[in-house]
Backbone as CSV, one residue per row, in Angstrom:
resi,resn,N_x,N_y,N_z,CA_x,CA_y,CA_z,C_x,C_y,C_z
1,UNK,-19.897,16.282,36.361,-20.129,17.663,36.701,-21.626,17.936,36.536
2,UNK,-22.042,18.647,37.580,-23.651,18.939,37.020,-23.434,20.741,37.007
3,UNK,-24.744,20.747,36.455,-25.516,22.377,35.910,-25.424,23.553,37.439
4,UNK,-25.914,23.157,38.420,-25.065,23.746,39.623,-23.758,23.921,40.251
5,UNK,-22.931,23.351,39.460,-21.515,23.469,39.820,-20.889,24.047,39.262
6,UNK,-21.433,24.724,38.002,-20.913,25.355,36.715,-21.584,27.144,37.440
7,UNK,-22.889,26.979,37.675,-23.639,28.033,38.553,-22.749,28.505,39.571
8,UNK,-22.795,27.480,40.282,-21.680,28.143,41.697,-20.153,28.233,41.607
9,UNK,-19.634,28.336,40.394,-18.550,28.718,40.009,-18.425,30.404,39.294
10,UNK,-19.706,30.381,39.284,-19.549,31.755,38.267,-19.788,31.934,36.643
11,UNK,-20.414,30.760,36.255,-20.517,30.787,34.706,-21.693,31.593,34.633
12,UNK,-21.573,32.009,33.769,-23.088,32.680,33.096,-23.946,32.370,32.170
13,UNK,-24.873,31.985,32.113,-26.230,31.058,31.471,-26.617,32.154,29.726
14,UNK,-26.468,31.417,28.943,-27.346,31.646,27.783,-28.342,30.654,27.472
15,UNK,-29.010,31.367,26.723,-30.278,30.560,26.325,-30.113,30.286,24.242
16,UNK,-30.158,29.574,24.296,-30.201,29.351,22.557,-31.282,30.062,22.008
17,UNK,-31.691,31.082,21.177,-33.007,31.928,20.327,-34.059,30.151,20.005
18,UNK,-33.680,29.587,19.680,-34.358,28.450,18.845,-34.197,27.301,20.181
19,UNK,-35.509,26.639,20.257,-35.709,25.359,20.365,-35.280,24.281,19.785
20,UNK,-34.522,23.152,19.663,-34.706,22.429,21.306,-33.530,22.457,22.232
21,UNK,-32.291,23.441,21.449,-31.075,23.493,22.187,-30.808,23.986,23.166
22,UNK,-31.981,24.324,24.127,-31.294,25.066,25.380,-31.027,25.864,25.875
23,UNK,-29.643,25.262,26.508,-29.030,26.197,26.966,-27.803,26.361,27.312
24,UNK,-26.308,26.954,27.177,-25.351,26.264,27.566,-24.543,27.946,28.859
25,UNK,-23.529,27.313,29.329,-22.976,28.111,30.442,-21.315,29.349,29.548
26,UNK,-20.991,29.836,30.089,-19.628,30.835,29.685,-19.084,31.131,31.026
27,UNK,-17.785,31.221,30.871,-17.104,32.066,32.066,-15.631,32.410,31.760
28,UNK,-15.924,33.929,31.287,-14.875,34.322,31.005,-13.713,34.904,31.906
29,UNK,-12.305,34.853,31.531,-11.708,35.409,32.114,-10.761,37.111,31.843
30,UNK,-11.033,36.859,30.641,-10.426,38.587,29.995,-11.712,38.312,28.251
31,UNK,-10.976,39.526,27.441,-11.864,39.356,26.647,-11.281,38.458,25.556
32,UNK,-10.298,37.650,25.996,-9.345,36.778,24.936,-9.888,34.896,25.186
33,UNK,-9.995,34.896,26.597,-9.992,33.728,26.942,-11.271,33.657,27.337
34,UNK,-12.044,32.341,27.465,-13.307,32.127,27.984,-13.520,30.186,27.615
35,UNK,-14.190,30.249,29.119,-14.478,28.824,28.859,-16.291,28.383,28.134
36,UNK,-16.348,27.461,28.111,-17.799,27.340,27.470,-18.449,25.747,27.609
37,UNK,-19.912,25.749,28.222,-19.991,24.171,28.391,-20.774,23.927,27.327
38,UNK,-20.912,22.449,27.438,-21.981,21.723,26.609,-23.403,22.550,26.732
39,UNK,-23.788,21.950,25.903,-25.473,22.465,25.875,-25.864,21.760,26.777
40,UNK,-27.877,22.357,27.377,-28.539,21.302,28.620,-29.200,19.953,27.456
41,UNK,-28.842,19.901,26.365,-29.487,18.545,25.918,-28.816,17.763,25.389
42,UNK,-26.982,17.993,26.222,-26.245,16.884,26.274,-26.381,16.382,27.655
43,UNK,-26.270,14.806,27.536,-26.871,13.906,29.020,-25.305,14.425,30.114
44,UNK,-24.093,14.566,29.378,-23.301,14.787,30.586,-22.957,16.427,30.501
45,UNK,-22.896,17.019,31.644,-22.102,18.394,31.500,-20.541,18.450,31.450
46,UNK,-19.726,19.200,30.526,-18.285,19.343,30.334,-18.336,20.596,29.904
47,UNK,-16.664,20.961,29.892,-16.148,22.776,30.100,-15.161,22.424,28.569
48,UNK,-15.214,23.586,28.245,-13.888,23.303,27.088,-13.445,25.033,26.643
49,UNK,-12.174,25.467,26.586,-12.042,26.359,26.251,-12.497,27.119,24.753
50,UNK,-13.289,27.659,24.572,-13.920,28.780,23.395,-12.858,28.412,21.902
51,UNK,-13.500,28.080,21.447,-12.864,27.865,19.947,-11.798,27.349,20.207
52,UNK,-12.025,26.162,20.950,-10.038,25.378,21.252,-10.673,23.788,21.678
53,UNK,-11.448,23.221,20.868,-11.955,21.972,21.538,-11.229,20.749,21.344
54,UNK,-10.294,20.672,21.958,-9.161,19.894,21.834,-9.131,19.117,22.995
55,UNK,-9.282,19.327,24.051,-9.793,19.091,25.202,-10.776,19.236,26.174
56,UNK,-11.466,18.232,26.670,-12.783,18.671,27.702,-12.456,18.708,29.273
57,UNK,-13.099,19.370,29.990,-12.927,19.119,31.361,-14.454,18.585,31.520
58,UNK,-14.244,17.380,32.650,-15.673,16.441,32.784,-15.603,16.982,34.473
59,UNK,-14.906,16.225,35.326,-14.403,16.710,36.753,-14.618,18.213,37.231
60,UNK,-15.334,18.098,38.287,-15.455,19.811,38.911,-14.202,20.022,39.432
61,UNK,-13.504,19.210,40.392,-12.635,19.358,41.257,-11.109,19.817,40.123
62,UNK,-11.211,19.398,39.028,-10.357,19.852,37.843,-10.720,21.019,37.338
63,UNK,-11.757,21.061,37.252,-11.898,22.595,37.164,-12.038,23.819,37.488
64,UNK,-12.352,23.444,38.949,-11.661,24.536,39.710,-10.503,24.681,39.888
65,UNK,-9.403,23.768,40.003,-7.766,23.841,39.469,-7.521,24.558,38.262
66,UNK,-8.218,24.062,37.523,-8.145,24.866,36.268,-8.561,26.810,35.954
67,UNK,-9.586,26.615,36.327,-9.994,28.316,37.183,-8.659,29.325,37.955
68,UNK,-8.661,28.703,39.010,-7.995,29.276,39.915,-6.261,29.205,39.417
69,UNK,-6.093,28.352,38.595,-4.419,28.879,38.049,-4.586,29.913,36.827
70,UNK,-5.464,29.893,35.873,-5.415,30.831,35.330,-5.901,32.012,35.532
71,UNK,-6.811,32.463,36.560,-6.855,33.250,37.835,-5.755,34.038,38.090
72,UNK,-5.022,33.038,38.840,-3.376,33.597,39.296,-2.340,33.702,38.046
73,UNK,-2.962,33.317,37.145,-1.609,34.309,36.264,-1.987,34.851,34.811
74,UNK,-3.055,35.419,34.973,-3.541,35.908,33.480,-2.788,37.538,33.977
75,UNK,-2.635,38.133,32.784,-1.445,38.955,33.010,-2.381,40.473,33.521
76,UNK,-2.698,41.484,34.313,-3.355,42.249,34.599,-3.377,43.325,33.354
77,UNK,-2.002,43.781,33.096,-1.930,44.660,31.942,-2.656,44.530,30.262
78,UNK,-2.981,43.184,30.324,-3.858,42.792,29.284,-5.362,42.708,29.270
79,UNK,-6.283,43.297,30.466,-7.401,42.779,30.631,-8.152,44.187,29.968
């Protein structure tokens, strides 16, 4: 996955206050759930859900699967 694919998905860029960490991406979907990538001064980019690092997504094409189903069923009455 690179740093433009995370961009053209819709994540949103922070910057770390302190040097030399960067910078890493967010893209939330309500105020419960949110995904979050690596920092820019890890050599590969990956997605992992916010305080749940149990699993990584490396693959774009997985993560837009991943996007777009929880998309279609995060519950409206909860947002």
């Amino acid at each position: 996955m690179k740093e433009q694919d995370l961009i053209d998905l819709g994540f949103e860029r922070t910057d770390f206050d302190e040097p030399p960490f960067g910078h890493y991406y967010t893209y939330e979907f309500d105020r419960h759930l949110c995904l979050i990538s690596s920092d820019s001064t890890d050599s590969d980019w990956w997605v992992e859900l916010f305080d749940y690092q149990t699993f990584r997504i490396y693959d774009i094409e997985e993560l837009k699967l991943f996007i777009e189903l929880i998309q279609r069923n995060v519950r409206k009455d909860t947002l």
